[in-house]
Each structure stands twice: as C-alpha cells, then as structure tokens.
MOPAC internal coordinates of N, CA, C and O (Angstrom, degrees):
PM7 1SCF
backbone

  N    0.0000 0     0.00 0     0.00 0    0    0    0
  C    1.4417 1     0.00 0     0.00 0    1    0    0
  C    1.5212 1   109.52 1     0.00 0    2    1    0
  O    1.2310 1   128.87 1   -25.30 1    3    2    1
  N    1.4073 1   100.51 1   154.70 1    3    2    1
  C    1.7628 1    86.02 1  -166.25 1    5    3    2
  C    1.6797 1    90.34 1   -86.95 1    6    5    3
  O    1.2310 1   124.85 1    16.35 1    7    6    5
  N    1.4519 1   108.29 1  -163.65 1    7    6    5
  C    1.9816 1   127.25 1  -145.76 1    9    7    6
  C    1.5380 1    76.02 1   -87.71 1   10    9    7
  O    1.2310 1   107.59 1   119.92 1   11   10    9
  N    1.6674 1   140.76 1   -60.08 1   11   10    9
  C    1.3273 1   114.48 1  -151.69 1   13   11   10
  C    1.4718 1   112.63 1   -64.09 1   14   13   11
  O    1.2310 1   111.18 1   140.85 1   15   14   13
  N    1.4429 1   134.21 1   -39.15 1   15   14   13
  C    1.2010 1   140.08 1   146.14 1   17   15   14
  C    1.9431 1   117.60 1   -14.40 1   18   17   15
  O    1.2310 1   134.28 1   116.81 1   19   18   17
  N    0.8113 1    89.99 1   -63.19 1   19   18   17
  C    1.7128 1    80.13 1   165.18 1   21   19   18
  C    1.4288 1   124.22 1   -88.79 1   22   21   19
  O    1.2310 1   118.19 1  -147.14 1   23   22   21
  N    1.3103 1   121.05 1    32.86 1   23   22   21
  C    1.2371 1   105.33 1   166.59 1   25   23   22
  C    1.2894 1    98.97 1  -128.37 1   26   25   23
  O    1.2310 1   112.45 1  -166.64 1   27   26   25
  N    1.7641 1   131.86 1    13.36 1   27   26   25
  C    1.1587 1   119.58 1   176.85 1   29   27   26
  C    1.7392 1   103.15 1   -79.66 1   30   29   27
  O    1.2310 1   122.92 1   167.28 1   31   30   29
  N    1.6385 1   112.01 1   -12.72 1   31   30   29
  C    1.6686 1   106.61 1  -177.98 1   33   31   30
  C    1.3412 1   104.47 1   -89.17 1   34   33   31
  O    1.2310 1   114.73 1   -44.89 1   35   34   33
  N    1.2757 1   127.60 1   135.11 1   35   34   33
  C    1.4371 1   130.06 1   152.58 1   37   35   34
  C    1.6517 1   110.03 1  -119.25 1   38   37   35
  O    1.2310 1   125.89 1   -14.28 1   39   38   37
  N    1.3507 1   106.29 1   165.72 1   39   38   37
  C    1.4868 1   107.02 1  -167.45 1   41   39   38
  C    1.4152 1   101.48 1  -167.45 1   42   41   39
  O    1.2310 1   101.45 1   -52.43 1   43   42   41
  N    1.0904 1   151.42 1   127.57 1   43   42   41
  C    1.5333 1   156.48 1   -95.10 1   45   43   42
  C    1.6267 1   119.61 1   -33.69 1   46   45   43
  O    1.2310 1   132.48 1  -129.40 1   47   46   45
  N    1.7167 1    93.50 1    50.60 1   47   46   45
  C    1.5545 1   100.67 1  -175.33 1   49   47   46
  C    1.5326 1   108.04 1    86.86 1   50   49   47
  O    1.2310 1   113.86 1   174.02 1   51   50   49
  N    1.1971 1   129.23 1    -5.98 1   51   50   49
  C    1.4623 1   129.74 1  -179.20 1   53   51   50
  C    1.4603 1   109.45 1   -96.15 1   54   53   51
  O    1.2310 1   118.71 1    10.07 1   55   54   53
  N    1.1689 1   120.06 1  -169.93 1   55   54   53
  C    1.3691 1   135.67 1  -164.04 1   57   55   54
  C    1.6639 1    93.03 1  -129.11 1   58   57   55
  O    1.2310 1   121.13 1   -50.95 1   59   58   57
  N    1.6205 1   115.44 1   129.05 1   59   58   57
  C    1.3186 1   113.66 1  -164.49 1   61   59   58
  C    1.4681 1    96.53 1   -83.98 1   62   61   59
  O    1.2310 1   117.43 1   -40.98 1   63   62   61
  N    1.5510 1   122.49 1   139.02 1   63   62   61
  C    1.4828 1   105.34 1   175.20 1   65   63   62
  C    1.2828 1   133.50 1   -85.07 1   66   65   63
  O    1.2310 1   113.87 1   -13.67 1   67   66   65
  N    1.0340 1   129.20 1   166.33 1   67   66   65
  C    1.5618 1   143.54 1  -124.57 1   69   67   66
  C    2.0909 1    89.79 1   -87.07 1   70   69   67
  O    1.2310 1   119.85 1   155.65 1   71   70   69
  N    1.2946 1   117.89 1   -24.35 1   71   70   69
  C    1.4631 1   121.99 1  -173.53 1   73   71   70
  C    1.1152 1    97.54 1   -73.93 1   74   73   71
  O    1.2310 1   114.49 1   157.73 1   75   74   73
  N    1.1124 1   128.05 1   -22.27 1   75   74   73
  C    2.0289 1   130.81 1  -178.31 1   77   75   74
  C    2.0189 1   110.46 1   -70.70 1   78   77   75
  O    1.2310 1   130.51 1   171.53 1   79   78   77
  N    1.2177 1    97.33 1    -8.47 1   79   78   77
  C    1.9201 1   121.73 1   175.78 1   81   79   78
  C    0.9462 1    97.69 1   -81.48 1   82   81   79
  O    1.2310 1   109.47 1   111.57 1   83   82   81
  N    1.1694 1   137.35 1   -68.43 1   83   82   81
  C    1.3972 1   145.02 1  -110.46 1   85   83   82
  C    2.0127 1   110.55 1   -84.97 1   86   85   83
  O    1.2310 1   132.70 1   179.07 1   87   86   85
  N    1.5190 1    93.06 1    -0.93 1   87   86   85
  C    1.6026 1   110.36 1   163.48 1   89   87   86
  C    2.2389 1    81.78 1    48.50 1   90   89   87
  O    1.2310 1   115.91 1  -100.31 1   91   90   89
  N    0.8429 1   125.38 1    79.69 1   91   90   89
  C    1.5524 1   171.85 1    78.78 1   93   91   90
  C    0.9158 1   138.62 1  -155.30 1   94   93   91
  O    1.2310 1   140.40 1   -25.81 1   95   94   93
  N    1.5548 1    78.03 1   154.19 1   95   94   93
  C    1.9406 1   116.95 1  -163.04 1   97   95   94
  C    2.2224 1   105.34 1   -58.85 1   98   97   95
  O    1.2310 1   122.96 1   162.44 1   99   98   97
  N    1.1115 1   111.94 1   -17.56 1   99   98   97
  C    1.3746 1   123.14 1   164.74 1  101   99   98
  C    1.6976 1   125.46 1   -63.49 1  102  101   99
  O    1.2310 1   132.19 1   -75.96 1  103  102  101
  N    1.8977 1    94.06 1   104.04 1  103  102  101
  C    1.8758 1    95.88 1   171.97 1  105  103  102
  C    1.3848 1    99.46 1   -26.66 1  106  105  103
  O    1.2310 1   127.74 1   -22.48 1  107  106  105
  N    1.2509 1   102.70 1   157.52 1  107  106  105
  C    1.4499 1   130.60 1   151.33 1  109  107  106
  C    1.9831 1   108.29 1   -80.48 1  110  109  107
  O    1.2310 1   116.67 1     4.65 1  111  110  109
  N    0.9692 1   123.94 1  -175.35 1  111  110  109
  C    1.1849 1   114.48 1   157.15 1  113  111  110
  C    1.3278 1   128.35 1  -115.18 1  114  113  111
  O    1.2310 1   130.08 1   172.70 1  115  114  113
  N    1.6260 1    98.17 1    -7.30 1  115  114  113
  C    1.5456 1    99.40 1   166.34 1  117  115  114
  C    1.5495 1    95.35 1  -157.93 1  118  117  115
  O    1.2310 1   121.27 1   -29.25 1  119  118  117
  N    1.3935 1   115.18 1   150.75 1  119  118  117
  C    0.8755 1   147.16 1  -168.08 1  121  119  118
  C    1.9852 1   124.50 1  -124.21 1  122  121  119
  O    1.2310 1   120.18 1   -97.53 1  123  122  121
  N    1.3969 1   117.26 1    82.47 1  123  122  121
  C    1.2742 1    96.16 1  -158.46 1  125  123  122
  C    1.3196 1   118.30 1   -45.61 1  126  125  123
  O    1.2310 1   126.24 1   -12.42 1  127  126  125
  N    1.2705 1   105.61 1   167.58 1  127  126  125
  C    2.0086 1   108.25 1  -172.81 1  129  127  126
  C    0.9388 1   142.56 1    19.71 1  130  129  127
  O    1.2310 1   116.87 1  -149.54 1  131  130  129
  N    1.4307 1   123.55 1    30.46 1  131  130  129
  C    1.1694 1   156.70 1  -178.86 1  133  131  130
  C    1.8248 1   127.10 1  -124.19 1  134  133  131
  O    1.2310 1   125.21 1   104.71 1  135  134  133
  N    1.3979 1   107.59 1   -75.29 1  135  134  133
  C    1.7431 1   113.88 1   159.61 1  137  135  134
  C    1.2300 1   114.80 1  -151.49 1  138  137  135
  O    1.2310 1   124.62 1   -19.14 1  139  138  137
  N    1.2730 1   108.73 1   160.86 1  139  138  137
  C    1.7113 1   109.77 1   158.15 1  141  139  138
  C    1.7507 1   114.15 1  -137.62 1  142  141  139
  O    1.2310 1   123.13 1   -52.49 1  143  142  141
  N    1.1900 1   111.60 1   127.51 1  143  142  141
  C    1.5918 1    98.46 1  -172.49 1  145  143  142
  C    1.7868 1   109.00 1  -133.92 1  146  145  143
  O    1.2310 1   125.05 1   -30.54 1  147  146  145
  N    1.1750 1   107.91 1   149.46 1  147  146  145
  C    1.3941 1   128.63 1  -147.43 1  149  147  146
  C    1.9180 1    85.60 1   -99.96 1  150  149  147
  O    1.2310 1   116.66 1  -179.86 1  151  150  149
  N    1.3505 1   123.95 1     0.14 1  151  150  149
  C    2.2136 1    99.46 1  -138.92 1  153  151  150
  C    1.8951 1    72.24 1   -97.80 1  154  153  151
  O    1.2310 1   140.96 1   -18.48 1  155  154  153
  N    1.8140 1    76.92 1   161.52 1  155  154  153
  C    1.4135 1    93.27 1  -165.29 1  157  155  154
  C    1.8550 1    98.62 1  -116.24 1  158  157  155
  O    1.2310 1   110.41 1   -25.79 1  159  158  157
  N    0.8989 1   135.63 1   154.21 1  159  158  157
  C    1.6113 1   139.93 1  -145.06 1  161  159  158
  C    1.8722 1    88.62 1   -73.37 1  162  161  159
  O    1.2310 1   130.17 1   -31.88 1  163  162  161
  N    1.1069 1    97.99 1   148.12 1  163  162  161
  C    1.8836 1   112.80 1  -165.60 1  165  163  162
  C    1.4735 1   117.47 1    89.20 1  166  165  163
  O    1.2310 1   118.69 1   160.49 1  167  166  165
  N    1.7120 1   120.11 1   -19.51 1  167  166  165
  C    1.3607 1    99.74 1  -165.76 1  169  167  166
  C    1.7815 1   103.51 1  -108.64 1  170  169  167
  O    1.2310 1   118.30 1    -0.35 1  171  170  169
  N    1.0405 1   120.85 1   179.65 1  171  170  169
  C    1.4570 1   125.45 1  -149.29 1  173  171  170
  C    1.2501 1    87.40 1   -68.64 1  174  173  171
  O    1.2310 1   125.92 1   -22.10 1  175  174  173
  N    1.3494 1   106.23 1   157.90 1  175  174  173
  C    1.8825 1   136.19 1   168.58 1  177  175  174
  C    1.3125 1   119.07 1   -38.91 1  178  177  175
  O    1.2310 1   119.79 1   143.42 1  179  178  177
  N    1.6439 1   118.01 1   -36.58 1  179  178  177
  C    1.2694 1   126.69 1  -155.23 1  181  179  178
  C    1.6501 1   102.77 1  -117.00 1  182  181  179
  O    1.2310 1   124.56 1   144.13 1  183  182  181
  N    1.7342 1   108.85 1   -35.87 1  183  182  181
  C    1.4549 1   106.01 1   174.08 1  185  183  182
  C    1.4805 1   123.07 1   -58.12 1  186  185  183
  O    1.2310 1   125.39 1   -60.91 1  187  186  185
  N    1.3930 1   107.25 1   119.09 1  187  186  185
  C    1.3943 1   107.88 1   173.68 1  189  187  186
  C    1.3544 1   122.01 1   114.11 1  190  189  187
  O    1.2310 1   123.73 1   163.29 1  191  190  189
  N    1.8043 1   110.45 1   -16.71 1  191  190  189
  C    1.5281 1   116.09 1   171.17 1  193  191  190
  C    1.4620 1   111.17 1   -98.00 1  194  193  191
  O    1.2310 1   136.03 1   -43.16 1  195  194  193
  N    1.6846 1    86.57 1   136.84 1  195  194  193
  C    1.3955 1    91.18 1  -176.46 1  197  195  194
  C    1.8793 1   112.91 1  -104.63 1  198  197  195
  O    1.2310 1   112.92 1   -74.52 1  199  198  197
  N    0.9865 1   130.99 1   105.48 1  199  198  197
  C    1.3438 1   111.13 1   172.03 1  201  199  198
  C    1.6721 1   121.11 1   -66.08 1  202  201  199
  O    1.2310 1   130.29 1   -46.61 1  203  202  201
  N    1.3436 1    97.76 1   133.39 1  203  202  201
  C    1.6228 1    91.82 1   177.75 1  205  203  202
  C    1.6224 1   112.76 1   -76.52 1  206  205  203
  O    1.2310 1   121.90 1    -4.07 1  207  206  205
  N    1.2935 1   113.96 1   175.93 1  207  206  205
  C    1.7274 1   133.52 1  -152.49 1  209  207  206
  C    1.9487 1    68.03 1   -69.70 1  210  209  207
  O    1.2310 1   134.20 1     4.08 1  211  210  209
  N    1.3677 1    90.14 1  -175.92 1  211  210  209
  C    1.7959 1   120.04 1  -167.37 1  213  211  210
  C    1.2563 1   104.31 1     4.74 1  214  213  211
  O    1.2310 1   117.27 1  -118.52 1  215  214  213
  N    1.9315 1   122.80 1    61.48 1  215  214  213
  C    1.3393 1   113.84 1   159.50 1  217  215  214
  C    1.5923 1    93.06 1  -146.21 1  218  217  215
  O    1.2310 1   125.86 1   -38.45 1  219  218  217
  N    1.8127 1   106.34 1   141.55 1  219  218  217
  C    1.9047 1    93.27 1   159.51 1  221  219  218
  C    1.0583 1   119.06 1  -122.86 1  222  221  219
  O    1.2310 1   122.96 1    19.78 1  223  222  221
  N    1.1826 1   111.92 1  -160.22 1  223  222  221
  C    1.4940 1   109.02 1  -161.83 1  225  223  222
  C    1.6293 1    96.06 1  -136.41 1  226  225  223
  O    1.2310 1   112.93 1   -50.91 1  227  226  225
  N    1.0036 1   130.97 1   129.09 1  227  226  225
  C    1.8128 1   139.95 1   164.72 1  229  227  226
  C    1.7498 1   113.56 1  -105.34 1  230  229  227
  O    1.2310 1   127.47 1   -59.24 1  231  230  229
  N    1.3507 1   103.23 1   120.76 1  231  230  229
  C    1.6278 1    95.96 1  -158.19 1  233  231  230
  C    1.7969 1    78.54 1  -111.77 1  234  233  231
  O    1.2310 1   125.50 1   -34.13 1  235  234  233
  N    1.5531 1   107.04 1   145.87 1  235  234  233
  C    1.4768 1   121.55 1  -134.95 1  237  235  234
  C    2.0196 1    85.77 1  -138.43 1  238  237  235
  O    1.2310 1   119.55 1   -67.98 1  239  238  237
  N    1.5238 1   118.46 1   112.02 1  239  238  237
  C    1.2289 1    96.99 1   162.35 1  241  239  238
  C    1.8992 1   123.18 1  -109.21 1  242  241  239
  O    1.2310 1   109.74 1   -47.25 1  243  242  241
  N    0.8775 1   136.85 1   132.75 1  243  242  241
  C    1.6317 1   106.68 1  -155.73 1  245  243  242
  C    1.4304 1    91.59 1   -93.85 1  246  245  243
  O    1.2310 1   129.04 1    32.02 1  247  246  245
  N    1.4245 1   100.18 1  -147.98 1  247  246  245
  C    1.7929 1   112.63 1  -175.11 1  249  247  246
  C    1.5950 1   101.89 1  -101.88 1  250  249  247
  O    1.2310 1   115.24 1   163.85 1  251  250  249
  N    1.4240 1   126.63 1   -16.15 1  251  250  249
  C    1.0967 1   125.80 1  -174.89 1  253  251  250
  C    1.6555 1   110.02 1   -75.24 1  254  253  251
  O    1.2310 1   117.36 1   166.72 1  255  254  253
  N    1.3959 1   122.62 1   -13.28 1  255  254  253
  C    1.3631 1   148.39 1  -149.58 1  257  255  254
  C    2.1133 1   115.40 1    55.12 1  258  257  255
  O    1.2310 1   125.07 1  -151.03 1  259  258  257
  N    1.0879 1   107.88 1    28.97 1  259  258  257
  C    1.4622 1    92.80 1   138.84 1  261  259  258
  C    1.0432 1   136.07 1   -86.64 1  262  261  259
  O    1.2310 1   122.97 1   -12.56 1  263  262  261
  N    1.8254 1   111.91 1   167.44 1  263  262  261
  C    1.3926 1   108.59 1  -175.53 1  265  263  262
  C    1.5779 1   104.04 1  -114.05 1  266  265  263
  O    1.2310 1   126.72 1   -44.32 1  267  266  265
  N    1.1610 1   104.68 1   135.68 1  267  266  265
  C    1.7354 1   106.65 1  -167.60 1  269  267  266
  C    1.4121 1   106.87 1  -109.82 1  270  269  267
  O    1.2310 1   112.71 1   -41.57 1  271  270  269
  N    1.4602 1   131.38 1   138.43 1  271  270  269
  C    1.8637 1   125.23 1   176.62 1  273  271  270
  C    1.2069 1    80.30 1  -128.16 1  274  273  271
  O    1.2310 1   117.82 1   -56.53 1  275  274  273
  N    1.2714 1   121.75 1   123.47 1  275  274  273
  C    1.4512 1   151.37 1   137.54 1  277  275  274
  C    1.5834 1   103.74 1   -80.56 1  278  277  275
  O    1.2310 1   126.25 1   -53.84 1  279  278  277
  N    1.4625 1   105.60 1   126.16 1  279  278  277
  C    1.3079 1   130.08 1  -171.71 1  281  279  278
  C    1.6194 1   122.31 1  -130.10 1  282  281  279
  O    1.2310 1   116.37 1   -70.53 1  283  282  281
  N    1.1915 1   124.50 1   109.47 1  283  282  281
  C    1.5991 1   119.70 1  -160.17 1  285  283  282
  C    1.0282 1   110.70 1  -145.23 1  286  285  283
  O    1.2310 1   112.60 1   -13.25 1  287  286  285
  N    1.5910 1   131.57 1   166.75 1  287  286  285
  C    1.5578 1   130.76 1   159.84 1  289  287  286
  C    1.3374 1    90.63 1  -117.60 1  290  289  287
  O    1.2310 1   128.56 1    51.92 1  291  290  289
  N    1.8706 1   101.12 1  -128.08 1  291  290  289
  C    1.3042 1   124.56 1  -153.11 1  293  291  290
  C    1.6041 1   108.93 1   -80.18 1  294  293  291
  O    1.2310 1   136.65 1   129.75 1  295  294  293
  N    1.8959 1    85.37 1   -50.25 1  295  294  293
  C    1.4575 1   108.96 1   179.78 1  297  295  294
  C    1.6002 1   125.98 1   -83.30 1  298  297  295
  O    1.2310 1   127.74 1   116.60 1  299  298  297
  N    1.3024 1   102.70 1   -63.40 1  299  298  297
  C    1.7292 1   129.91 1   166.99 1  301  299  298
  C    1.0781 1   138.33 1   -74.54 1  302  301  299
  O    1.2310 1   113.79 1   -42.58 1  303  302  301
  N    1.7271 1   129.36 1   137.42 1  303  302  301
  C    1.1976 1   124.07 1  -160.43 1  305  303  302
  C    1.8031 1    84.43 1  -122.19 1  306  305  303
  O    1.2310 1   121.38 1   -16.34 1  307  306  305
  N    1.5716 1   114.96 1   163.66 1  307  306  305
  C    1.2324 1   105.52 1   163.43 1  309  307  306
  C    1.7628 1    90.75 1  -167.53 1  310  309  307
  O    1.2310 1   123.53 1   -44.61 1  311  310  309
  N    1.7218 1   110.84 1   135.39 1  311  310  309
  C    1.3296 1   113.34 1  -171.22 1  313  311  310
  C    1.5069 1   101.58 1  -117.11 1  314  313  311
  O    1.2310 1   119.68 1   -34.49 1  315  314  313
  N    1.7513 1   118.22 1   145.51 1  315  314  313
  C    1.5765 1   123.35 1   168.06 1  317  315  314
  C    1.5614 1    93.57 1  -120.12 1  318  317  315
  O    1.2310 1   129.85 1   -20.00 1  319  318  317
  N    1.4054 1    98.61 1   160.00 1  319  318  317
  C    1.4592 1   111.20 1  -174.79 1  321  319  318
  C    2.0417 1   106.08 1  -142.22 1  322  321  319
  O    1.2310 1   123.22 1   -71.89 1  323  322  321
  N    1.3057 1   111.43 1   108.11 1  323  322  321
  C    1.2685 1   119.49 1   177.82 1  325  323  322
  C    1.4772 1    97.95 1   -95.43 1  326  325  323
  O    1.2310 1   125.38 1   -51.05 1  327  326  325
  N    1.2683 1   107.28 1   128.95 1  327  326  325
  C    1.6163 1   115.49 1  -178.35 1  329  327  326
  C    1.1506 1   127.60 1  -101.46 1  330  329  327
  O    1.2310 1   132.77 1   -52.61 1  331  330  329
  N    1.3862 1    92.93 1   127.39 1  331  330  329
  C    1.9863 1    88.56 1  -164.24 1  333  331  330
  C    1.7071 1   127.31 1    66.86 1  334  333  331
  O    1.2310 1   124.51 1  -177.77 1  335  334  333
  N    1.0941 1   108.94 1     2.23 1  335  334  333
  C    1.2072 1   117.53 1   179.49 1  337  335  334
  C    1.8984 1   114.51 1    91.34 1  338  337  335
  O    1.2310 1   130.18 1   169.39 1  339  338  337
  N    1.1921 1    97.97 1   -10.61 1  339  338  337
  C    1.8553 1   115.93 1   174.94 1  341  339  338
  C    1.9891 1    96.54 1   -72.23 1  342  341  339
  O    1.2310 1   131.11 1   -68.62 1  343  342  341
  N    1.2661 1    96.17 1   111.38 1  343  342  341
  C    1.2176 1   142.99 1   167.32 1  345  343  342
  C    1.4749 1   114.81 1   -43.29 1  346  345  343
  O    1.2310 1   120.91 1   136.65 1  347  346  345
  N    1.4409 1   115.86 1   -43.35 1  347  346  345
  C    1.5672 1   137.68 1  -168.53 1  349  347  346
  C    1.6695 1    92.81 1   -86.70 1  350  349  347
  O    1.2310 1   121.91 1   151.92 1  351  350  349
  N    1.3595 1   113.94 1   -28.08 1  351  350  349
  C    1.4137 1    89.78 1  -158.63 1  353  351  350
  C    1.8700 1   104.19 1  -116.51 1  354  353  351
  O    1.2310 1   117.59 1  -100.18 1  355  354  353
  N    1.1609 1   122.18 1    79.82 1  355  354  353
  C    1.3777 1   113.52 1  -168.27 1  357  355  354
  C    1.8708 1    93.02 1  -115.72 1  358  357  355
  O    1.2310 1   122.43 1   -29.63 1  359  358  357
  N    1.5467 1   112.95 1   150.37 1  359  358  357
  C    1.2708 1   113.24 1  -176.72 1  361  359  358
  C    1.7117 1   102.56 1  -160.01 1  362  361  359
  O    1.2310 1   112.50 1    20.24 1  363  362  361
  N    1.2196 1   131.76 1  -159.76 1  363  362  361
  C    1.7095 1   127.76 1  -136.46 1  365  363  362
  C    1.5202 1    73.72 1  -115.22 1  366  365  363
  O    1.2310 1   114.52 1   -38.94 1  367  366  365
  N    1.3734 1   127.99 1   141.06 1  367  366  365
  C    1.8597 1   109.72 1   136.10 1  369  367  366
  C    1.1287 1   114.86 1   -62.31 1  370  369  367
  O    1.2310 1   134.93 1   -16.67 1  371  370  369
  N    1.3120 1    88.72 1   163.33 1  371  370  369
  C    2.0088 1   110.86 1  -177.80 1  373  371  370
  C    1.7433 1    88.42 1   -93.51 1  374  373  371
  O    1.2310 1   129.90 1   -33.49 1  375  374  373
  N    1.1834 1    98.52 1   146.51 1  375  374  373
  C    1.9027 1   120.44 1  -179.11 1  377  375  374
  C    1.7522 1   103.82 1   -54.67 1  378  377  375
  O    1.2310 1   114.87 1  -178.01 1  379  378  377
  N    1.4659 1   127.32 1     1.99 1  379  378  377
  C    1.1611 1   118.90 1  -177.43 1  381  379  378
  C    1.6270 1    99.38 1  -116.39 1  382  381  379
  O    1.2310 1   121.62 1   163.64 1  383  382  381
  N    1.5604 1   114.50 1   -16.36 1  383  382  381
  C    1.6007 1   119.78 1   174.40 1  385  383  382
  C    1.4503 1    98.47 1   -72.72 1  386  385  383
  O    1.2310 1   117.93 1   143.86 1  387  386  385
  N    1.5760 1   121.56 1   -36.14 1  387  386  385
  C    1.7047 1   121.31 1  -164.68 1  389  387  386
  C    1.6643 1    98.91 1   -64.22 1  390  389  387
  O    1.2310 1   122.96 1   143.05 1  391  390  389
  N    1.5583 1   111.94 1   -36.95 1  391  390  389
  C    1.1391 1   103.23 1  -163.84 1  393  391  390
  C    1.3579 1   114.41 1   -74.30 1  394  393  391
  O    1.2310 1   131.18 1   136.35 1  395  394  393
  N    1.2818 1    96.03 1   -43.65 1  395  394  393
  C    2.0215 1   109.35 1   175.04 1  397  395  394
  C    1.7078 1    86.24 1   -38.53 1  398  397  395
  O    1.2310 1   115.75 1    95.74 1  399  398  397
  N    1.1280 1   125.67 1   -84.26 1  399  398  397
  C    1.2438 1   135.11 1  -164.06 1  401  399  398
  C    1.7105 1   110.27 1   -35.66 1  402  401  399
  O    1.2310 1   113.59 1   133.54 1  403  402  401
  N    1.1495 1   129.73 1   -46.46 1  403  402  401
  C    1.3700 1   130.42 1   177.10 1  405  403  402
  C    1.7815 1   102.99 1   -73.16 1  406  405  403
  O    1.2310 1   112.62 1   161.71 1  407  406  405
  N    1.0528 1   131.54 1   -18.29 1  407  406  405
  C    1.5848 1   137.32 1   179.96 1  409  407  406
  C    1.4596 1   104.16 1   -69.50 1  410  409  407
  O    1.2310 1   127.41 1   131.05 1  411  410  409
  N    1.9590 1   103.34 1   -48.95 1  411  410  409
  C    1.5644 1   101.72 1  -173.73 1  413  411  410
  C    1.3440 1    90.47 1   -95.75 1  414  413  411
  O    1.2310 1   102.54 1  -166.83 1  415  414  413
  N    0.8516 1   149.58 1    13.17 1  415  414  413
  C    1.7180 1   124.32 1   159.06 1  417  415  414
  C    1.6858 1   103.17 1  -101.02 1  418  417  415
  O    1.2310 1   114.64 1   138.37 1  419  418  417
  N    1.2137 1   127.77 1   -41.63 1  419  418  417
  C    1.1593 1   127.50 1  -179.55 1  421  419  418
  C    1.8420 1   122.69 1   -61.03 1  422  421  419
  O    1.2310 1   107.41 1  -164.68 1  423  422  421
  N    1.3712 1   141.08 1    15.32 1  423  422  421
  C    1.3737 1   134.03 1  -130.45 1  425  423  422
  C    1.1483 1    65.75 1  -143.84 1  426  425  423
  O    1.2310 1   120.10 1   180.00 1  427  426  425

C-alpha cells in the first residue's frame, strides 16, 4: 500500500508502521528506529531484539495468553505477537490488535 495509506492509522498517537501493509504476518528483521533482531526460530521472544536509542518497548500479556511487544518512538508504533508463549510462532499485529492493545494500556 502506498505511504499515505498508512498514515490514516494512528495508535498511541503514533503513525502505524508501514510493515503492518505489507499483507505479512512475518517480523521484518529490522525495522528503522524502532528494532533490529538477530533470534533465530526456537529461541526466546526477547533474545536477540534490539531496540534502537529513542524507542521503547511495552511488553503486553492479553487474556488469551499471548505475549505482545509493542515497540515505538516519537513517530512510529510497531507490534509483535508470540502466541501462547510458543517461541516458533511470533508474527506483526494486524492494525486492529495495535488498537486492542492501546484500549488495554490506555484505561
């Protein structure tokens, strides 16, 4: 989708990033100003991502038992979702999971 298309979503005041288009559910491996992560499929959720300088990260567990990392700076928001706690299977939220996610952090 082209760039104006993603800027009609915002989600804790950010601009959803442009990898949330890209129609797959598959991290990227890097993400400008946001993360970059090295982990290779089996190893923990968190080993291996790096957040870059002026971005954080809010690690999100829902009721379904996934574990959610919402990742953002100034401008950009960007969400991963490890399911069920299975290691093998981590992928992007969809722009309607970011929002769920800003509902339960925002209340």
């Amino acid at each position: 989708m082209p760039q104006e298309q993603c800027e009609w979503d915002q989600v804790f005041g950010r601009f959803v990033s442009q990898v949330h288009y890209n129609r797959s559910l598959t991290p990227p491996k890097h993400v400008d100003g946001l993360f970059t992560t090295g982990a290779r499929i089996g190893e923990r959720f968190t080993k291996g991502f790096f957040i870059h300088r002026c971005a954080e990260s809010i690690p999100l567990r829902t009721e379904q038992g996934h574990i959610d990392l919402i990742i953002m700076d100034d401008t950009n928001v960007v969400g991963l979702r490890r399911h069920q706690g299975n290691a093998n299977q981590v992928r992007l939220l969809s722009v309607y999971e970011l929002k769920i996610a800003e509902a339960i952090l925002t209340k």
